[in-house]
N, C-alpha and C positions, 0 to 999 in steps of 0.2 A: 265131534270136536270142533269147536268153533275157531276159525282162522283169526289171527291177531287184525286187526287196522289199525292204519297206522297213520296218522294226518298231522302235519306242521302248517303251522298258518303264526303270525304277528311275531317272529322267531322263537315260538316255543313249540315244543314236543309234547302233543297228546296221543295216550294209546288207547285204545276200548279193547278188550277183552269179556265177550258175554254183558254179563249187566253190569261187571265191575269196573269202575275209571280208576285209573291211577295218574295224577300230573310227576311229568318228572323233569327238574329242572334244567336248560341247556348246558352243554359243557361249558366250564372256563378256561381251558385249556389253551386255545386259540386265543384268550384275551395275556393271558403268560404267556404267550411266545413273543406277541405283539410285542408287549412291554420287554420281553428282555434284549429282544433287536433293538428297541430304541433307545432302552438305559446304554447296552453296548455300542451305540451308532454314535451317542451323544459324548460317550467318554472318548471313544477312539478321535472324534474329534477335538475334542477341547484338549488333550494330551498333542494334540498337533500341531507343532509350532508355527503352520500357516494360518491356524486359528487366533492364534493371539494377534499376530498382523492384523487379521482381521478386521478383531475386537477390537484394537488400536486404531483401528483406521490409517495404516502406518503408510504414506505417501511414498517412503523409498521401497517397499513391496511392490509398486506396480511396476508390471513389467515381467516380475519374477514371477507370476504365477496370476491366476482367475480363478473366483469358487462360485462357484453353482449352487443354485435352491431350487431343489425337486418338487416344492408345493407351487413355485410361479414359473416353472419351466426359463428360469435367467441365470444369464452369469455376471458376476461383476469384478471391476478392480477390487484387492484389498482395500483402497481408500474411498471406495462408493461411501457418497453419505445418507443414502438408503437408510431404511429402518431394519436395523440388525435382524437378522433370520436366526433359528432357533438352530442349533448345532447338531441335532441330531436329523436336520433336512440339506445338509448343506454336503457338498462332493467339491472336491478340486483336481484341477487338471492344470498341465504346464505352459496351456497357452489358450488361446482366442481359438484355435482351429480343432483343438481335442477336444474342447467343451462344445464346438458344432457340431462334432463328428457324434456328441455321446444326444445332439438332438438339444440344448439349449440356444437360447435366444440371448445376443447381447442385450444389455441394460443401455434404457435409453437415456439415463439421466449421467450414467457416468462414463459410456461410450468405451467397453473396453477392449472394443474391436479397431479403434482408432487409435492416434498417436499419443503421447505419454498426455495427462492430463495438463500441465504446466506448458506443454508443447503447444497441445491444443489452444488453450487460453490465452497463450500470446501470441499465434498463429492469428486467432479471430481479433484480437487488439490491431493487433499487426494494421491488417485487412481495414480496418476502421479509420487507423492512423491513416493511413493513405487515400481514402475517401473523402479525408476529412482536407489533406493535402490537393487532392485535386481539382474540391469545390471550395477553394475559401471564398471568392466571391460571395458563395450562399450555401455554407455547411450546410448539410442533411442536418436533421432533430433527432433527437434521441430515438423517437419510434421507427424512423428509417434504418437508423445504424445497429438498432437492435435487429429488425428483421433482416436485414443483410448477413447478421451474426448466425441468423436461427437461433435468437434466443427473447424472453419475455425483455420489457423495456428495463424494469428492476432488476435483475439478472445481469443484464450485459451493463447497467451503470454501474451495480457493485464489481460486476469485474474489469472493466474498465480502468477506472478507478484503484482499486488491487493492486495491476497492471503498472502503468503509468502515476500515481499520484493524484492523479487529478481530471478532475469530471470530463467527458467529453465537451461540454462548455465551454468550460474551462481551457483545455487543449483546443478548441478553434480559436479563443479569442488571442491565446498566444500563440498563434502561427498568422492570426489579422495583426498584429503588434511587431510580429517579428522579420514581417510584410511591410507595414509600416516603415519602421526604423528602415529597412533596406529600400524603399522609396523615396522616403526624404533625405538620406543619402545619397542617392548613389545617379538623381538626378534634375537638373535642373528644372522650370515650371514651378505654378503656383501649390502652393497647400491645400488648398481646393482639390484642383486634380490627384496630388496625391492619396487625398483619401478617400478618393472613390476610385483608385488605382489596387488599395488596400481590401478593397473589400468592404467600406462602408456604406450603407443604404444612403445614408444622409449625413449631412453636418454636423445634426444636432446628436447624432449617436454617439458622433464620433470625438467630439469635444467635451463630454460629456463622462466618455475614458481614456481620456488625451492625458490627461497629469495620471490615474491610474497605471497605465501605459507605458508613456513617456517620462515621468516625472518631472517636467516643465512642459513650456509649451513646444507645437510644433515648431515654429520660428525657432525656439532657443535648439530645439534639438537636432533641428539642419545645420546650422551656424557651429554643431560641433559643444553645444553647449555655453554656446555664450551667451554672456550677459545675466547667468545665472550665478549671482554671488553666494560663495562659500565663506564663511567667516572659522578659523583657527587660533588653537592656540596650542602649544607644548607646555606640560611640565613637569617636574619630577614625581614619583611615587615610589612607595617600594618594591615595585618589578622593575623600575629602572627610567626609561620615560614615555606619555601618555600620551598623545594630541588625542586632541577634541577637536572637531568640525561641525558647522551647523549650516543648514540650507536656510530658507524662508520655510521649509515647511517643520524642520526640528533637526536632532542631531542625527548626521547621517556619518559621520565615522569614529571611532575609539581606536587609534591604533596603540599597540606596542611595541617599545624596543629598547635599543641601548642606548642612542642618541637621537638628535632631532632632526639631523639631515635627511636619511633615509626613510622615517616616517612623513615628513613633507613629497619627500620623493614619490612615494608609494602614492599620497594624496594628490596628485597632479595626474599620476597615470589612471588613478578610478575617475575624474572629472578634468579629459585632457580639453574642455572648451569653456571651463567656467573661470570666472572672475574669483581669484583665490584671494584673500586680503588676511595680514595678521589681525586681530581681533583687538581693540583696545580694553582700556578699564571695564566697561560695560560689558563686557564678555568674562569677567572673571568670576560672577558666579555658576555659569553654565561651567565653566572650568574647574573648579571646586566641586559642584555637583560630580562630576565624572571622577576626579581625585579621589571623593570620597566613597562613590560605588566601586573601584577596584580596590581601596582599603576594607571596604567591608561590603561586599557581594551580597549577602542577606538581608543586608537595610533594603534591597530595591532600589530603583531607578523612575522616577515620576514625572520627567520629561519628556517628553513628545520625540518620536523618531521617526527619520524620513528613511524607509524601508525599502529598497532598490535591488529588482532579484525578479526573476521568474514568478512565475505561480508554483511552481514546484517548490523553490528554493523559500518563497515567501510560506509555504507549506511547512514545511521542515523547521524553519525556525520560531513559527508560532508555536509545535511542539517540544521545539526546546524553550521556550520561555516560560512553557508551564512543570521546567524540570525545578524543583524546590533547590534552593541551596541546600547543601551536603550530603543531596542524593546524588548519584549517576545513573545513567541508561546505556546500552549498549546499541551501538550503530543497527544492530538488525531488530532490536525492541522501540527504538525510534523509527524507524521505518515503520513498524507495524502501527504504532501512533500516529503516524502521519499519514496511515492509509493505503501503504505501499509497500506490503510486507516483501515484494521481491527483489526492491530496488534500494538493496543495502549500499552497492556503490554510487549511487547517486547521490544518497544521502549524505554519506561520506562526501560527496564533491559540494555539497551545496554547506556544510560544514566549514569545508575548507573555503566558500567564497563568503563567507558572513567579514564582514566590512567594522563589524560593529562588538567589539571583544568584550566581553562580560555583563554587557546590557542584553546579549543573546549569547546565553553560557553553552558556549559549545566547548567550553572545558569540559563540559559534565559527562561528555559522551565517553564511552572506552570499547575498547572491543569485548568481544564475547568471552576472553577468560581473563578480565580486568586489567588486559595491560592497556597502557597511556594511549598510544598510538601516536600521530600527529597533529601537531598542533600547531595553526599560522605562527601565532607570536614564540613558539619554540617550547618543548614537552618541559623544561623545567622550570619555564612560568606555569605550566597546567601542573605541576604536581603541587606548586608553591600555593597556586589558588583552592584547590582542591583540600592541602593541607589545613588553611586556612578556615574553609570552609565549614570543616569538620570539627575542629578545634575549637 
């Protein structure tokens, strides 16, 4: 009787038997068990309501929980922006220290061993800002302030940016401006030393963003603003009544109200050193132009405007000047427009300092479930504009 042999070799089963071969194919058995653990592993998941978070990337999840992927040995926030992992690889645990206990590795791009992601991002801003404070003389460059971050240079400018509003550049030149201004104020000495007080390499930099800046010169803006003529006029419309002001570089105020005391009022305290003059006949078509863009806000405005504000607040309202008449945006959707989705109260405040009432429609703005909100020239001018607008 001849003993069976029995040999497996390239994962198949051969047997010999005397001179007879028989092939007999491997089990599939083991490839159905495979498969129903993972159809089972994949459902149990995705019925799991930390899955959807997930799949959402949902930002208010972090915190509540970290899920794991057993093919890269990581864990991540629900709002990792990672390339989604396959549901039936994925394990979750209640925190940062269960998912090390179970042998995974935090994720390095979304860090979910550190503080909340929003925390972290303005933490690292934070840290910049004040870098950026303590060298104005000679800001660090971008590629410093990145590596100081731990992060790529494109990276930390888009969150920067995010952050703040506006470029780290940007952010140093206004705190050289807002250095300035407090130099030429606050003490005596030439112009000269003051702008190498500020922070400027040279002369020629510095006069160069001196009206940028300052919006006159240095002289005029030590003296408190003098000698910088404003030219006014008031007159009726129908929100009630209107002044117009014009610099030498275009119109720098539209105010609103009931009468005209209070709006000259108001006009004294935004330019308490300039040379105010009522305006004669030759000013009455700049007067009329304005009369007629708050009768009809849709015609547009094609006059030149002397634009006085921060870089932020000059931010914000280039975003509202590209709101159409008879749309609105919502303070946290103009934020996002303006590049600073987190800095809805700011927005809101650079809103309320717009000098300039419907040549920059910040009537248009409302809040997130369409109510009015505030508004300088008072909510039932912004309903009457807006009415209007629609109409």
């Amino acid at each position: 009787m001849a003993a069976e042999a029995a040999v497996r070799f390239d994962g198949k089963d051969r047997s010999a038997r005397g001179d007879q071969a028989r092939y007999r194919p491997p089990s599939k058995l083991w490839e159905q068990e495979a498969t129903m653990v993972l159809t089972t592993a994949r459902a149990l998941t995705e019925e799991d309501p930390r899955w959807r978070a997930v799949a959402a990337r949902d930002r208010r999840q972090d915190g509540a929980f970290v899920y794991a992927v057993r093919t890269t040995g990581v864990y991540c926030r629900p709002s990792c922006p990672a390339r989604r992992a396959k549901p039936e690889n994925v394990s979750f645990f209640a925190g940062p220290a269960q998912a090390a206990l179970a042998g995974f590795r935090p994720c390095r791009r979304c860090a979910p061993d550190a503080g909340g992601v929003a925390e972290t991002a303005a933490a690292r801003v934070a840290q910049a800002c004040r870098t950026l404070e303590a060298a104005a003389d000679e800001p660090p460059g971008l590629a410093a302030l990145a590596r100081e971050a731990g992060l790529s240079a494109s990276r930390f400018h888009r969150l920067f940016r995010s952050v703040t509003g506006v470029t780290p550049k940007a952010y140093a030149d206004g705190l050289r401006a807002a250095r300035l201004r407090e130099v030429l104020g606050g003490r005596a000495g030439s112009v000269t030393e003051a702008i190498y007080d500020a922070g400027f390499g040279s002369s020629g930099r510095f006069y160069e963003a001196a009206d940028r800046l300052l919006g006159m010169t240095p002289s005029q803006y030590r003296a408190g603003g003098a000698g910088a003529e404003i030219r006014y006029a008031v007159a009726d419309c129908w929100l009630g009544s209107v002044l117009a002001a014009q610099s030498e570089r275009g119109v720098c105020a539209i105010l609103l109200g009931d009468a005209p005391e209070p709006l000259l009022a108001e006009l004294r305290g935004r330019f308490p050193g300039a040379v105010l003059s009522e305006a004669s006949e030759d000013f009455a078509a700049v007067t009329a132009r304005v009369v007629a863009l708050v009768e009809r806000p849709s015609d547009g405005f094609d006059l030149p405007l002397d634009i006085r504000g921060t870089v932020f607040q000059q931010r914000v309202w280039a975003a509202l000047a590209a709101v159409p008449a008879g749309e609105t945006v919502s303070y946290a959707e103009l934020a996002r427009r303006t590049g600073a989705p987190q800095a809805v109260r700011a927005v809101a405040g650079a809103c309320a300092a717009n000098a300039l009432a419907v040549a920059i429609p910040c009537h248009r703005v409302l809040r997130s479930d369409g109510g009015l909100s505030g508004y300088r020239w008072g909510a039932d001018r912004k309903r009457a504009l807006l009415d209007r607008e629609r109409g």
